[in-house]
Residue, then its C-alpha position, 0 to 999 in steps of 0.5 A: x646482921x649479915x654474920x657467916x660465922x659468929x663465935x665458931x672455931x671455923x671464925x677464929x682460924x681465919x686470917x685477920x692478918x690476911x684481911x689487914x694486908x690486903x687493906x694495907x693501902x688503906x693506912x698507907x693513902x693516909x700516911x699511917x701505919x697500921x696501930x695493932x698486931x693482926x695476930x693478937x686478935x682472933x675472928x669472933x665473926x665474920x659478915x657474908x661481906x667480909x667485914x670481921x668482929x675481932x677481939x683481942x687474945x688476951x683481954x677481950x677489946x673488941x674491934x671491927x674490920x668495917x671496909x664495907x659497912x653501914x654501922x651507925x655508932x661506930x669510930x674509927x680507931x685511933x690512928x685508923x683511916x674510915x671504914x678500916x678498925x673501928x670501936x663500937x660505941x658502948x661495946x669495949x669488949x667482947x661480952x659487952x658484944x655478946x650482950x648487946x648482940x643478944x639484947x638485940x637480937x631478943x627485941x627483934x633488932x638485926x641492926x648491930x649500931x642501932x641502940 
């Protein structure tokens, strides 16, 4: 993992809506809308390349802003094209991402999808 931030003050001011408008095209190639409120997600990490870990404000969910990614385990969100949001298999949330992030990085592991 390639992170500029993970779990910072700095990570959670960062514009996810911002991020989501300039990839509106996107939802719209595809025919769809974009399926979540930007703003009721915050930056829990933010890749050198801009991809972003977003969890929801109020019950944690987490999802991944993945244009530029190579992440085995990952779908996209309902109603989201490719390489856009995207779950992580097995990682519903926040702590389950803390978890795995530290499982991963204590058996030496820098590969988020990688089980």
């Amino acid at each position: 993992m390639n992170q500029d931030d993970v779990l910072t003050i700095d990570a959670t001011r960062h514009s996810v809506g911002d991020d989501l408008d300039a990839y509106a095209w996107a939802w719209e190639d595809e025919g769809l809308t974009l399926p979540i409120n930007a703003a009721d997600y915050y930056a829990a990490a933010i890749e050198a390349n801009g991809n972003l870990t977003l969890a929801h404000r109020q019950d944690g969910r987490l999802i991944l802003f993945a244009p530029d990614h190579a992440f085995e385990h990952v779908q996209p969100l309902a109603g989201c094209p490719p390489f856009s949001l995207l779950t992580i298999d097995g990682v519903p949330d926040l702590l389950a991402w803390i978890e795995r992030c530290a499982s991963a990085w204590q058996e030496g592991n820098t590969g988020l999808g990688r089980q």
